[in-house]
C-alpha positions in Angstrom: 0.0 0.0 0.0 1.4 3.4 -0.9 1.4 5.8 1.9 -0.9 8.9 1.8 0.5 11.1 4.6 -0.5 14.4 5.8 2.5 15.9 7.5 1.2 17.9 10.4 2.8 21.6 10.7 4.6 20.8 7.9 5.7 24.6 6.7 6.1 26.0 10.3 8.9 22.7 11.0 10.9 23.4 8.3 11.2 26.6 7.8 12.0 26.1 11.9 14.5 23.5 11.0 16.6 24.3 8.3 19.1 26.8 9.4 21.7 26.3 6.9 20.3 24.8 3.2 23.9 22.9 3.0 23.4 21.5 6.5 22.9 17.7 7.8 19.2 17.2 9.1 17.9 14.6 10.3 14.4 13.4 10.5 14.0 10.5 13.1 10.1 9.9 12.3 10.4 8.9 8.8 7.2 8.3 8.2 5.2 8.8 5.2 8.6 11.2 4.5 6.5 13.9 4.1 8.1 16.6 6.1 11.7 14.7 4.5 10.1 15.4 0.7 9.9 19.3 2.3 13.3 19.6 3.8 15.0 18.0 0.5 13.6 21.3 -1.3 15.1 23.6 1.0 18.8 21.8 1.0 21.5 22.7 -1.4 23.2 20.5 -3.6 25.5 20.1 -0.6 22.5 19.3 1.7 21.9 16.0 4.1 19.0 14.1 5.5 18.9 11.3 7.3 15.1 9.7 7.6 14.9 7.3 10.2 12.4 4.5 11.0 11.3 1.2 12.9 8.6 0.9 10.9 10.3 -1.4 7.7 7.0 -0.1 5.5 8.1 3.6 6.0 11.8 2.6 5.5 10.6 0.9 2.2 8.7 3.6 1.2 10.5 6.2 1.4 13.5 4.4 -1.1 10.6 3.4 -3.6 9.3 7.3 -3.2 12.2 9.6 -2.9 15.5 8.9 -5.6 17.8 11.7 -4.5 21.6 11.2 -3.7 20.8 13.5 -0.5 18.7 11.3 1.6 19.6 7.8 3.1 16.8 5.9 4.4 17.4 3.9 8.4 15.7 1.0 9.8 16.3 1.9 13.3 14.3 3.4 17.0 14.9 7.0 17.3 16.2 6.2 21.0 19.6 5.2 18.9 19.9 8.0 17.3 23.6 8.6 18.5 24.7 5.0 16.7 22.7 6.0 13.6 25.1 8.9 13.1 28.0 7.5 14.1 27.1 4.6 11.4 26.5 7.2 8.8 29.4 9.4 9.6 28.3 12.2 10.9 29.0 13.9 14.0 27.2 16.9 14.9 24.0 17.5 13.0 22.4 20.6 12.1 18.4 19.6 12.8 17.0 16.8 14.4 13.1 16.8 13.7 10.7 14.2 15.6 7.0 13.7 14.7 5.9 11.5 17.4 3.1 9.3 18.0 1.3 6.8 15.2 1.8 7.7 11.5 -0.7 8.4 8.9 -0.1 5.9 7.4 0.0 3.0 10.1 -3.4 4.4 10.9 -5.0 3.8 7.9 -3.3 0.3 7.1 -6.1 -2.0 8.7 -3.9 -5.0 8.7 -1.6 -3.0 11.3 -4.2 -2.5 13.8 -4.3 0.7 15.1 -7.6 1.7 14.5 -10.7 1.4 15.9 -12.6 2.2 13.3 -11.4 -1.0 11.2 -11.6 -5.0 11.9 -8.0 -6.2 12.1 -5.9 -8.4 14.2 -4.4 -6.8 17.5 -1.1 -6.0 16.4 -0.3 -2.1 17.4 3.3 -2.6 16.5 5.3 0.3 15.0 7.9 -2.3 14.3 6.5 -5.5 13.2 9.6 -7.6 13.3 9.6 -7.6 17.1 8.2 -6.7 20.2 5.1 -7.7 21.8 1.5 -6.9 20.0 -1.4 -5.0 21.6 -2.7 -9.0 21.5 -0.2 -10.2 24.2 -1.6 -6.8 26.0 -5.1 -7.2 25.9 -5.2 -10.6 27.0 -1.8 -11.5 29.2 -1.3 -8.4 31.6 -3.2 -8.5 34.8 -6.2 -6.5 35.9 -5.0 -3.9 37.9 -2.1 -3.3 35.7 -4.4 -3.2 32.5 -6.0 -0.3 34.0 -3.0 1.6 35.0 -1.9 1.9 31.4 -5.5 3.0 30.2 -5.4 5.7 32.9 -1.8 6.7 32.4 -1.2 6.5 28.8 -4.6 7.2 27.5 -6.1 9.7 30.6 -9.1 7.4 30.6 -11.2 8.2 33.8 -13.5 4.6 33.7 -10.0 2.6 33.5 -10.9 0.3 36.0 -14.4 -0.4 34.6 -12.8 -0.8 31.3 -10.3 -3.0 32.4 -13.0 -5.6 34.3 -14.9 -5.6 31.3 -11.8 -6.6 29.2 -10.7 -9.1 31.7 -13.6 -10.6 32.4 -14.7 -11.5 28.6 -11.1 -12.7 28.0 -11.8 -15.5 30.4 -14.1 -17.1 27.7 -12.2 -16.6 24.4 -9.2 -14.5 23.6 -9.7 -10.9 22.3 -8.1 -11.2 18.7 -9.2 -8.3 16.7 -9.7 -4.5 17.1 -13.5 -4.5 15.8 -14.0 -7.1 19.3 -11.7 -5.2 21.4 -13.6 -2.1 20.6 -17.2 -4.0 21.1 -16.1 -4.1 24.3 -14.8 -0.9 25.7 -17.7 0.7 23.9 -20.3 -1.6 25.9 -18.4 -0.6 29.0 -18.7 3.4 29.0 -22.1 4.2 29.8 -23.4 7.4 28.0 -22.1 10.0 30.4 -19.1 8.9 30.0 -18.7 9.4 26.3 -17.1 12.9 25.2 -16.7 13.7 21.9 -15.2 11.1 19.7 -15.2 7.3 19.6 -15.5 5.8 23.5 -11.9 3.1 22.3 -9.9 6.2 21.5 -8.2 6.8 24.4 -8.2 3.1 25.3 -6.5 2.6 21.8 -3.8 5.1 22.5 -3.1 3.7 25.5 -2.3 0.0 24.4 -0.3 1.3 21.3 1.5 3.4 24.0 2.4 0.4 25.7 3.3 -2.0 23.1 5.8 0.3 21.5 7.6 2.0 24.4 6.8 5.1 23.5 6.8 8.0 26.3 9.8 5.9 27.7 12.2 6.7 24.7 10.9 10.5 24.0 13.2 11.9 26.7 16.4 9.7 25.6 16.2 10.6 22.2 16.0 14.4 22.7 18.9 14.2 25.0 20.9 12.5 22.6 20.1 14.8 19.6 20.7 17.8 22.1 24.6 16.4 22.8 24.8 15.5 18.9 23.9 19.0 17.6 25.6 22.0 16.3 25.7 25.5 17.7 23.0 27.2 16.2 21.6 24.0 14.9 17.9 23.4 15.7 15.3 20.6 17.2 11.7 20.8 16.2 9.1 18.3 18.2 5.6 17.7 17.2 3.3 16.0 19.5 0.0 15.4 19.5 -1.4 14.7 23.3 -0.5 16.1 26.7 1.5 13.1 27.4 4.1 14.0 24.9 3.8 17.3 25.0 5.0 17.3 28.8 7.9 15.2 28.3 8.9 17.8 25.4 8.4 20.8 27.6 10.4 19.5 30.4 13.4 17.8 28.3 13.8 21.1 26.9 13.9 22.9 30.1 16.1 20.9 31.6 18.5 20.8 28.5 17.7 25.1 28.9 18.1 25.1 32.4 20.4 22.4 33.9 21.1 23.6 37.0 20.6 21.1 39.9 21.1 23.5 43.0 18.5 24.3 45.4 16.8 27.2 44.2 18.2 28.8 47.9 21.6 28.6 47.0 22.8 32.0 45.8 25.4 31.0 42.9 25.4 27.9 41.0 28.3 25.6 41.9 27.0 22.3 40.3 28.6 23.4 37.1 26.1 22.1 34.3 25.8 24.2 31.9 22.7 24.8 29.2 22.9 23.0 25.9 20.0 24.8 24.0 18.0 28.0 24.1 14.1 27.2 23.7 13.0 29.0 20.7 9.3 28.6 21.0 8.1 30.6 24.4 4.4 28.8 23.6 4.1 26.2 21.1 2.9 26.6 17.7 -0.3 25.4 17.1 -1.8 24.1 13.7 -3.8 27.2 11.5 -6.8 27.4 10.8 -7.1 26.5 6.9 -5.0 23.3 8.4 -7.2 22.7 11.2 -10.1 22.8 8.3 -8.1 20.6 5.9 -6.8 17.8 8.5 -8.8 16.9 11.3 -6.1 15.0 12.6 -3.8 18.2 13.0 -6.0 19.5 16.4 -4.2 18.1 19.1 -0.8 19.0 17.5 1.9 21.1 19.4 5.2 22.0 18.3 8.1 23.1 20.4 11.6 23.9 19.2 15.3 24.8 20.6 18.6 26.0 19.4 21.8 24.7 19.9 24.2 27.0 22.2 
């Protein structure tokens, strides 16, 4: 299936991003490379990207879509971002641009299970050559730890109702599709609990949260891309719930602001010094025209610093 990807805050990450049109980038959310197609038109012929992915689909897609000596294509987890540039070369990079969360594309594949809105088996995987699926989720971890992630990862205030219901029909027959694992979180939220959209959304985050280790790598990866860019050089972060968001927001402050002594003490004498200047005091929110065009642009934030 060829991707059809709408790149979220496209224009306002790029022109964000590339500082110097001869620069390395890198863009560790590959993708349907559609914020990669835009940077390739603002490098020079001297220009770099790297577009990296643990999906193998976007990896593939991206070789099959984009024929330019510029850009290499990586199978990899953003989270090893500093041995993807050392395999390629490269030392200090001039951009480093994440677009977290589920891609366009994996979202309207059926087959990978993501969606609610689709029958499909219970897979959730961003990576399908490992890793455990939203299947192992549903139906091996325990009650009470079942509804932790759902209230956690996906904010969901009837967790624990949620979770009973799942674990109590799994005691009949295994929960192997999304169509039946949506069934049943739907029969569980009574009416006032329904807000606006589909009552599996946030129960659907949640589990793809879990399976793919997501919120647990966010921080690692912006650290690393902090100590591997230049001076001047830039890091652009779209997220698309308040989960994210948070992470990004306090990375960057701490990366701004690394200071460890109690706010009492006078001078600093812990000696860390900041590696970036935030760049975006608030973040930048999707237009309207694109909140019009892509409904999938609303929750989107994006947050960016510069390398000191």
């Amino acid at each position: 299936m060829e991707y059809i990807h709408y790149s979220v805050l496209a224009n306002e990450a790029t022109e964000l991003l590339v500082t110097d049109a001869g620069g390395v980038y890198v863009d560790c959310t590959l993708g349907g490379a559609g914020h990669t197609s835009l940077i390739l038109k603002r490098l020079s012929p001297d220009g770099r990207i790297i577009g990296i992915d643990r999906d193998s689909a976007a990896v593939s897609n991206a070789e099959n879509k984009i024929h330019d000596p510029r850009f290499t294509a990586v199978k990899n987890n953003y989270e090893n971002l500093s041995d993807v540039l050392d395999g390629e070369g490269i030392g200090l990079a001039d951009g480093f641009l994440f677009d977290l969360g589920v891609s366009s594309y994996q979202l309207d594949t059926p087959e990978r299970g993501f969606s609610y809105m689709s029958d499909a088996p219970l897979d959730m995987r961003m990576d399908t050559d490992s890793g455990i699926t939203a299947r192992d989720v549903v139906n091996g971890y325990p009650e009470r730890e079942l509804a932790r992630i759902l209230y956690e990862y996906g904010e969901e205030k009837l967790s624990r109702r949620i979770a009973a219901r799942i674990c109590a029909y799994r005691e009949k027959k295994p929960i192997e599709t999304t169509s039946e694992l949506a069934s049943i979180i739907e029969k569980a939220v009574p009416d006032y609990g329904r807000n606006a959209g589909h009552p599996a959304k946030r129960s659907f985050q949640a589990i793809r949260i879990e399976v793919n280790g997501e919120l647990e790598s966010v921080g690692r990866a912006l650290e690393s891309a902090a100590s591997r860019l230049k001076k001047g050089g830039r890091i652009v972060v779209i997220s698309f719930h308040s989960l994210e968001d948070r992470i990004v927001k306090t990375t960057f402050a701490r990366l701004a602001s690394p200071c460890t002594c109690p706010k009492d003490f006078p001078v600093c004498v812990c000696g860390k010094k900041a590696t970036v200047r935030i760049i975006t005091k608030h973040p930048v929110l999707p237009s309207e025209d694109e909140l019009k065009e892509n409904s999938r642009s609303h929750s989107a934030k994006l947050r960016a610093v510069e390398g000191i």
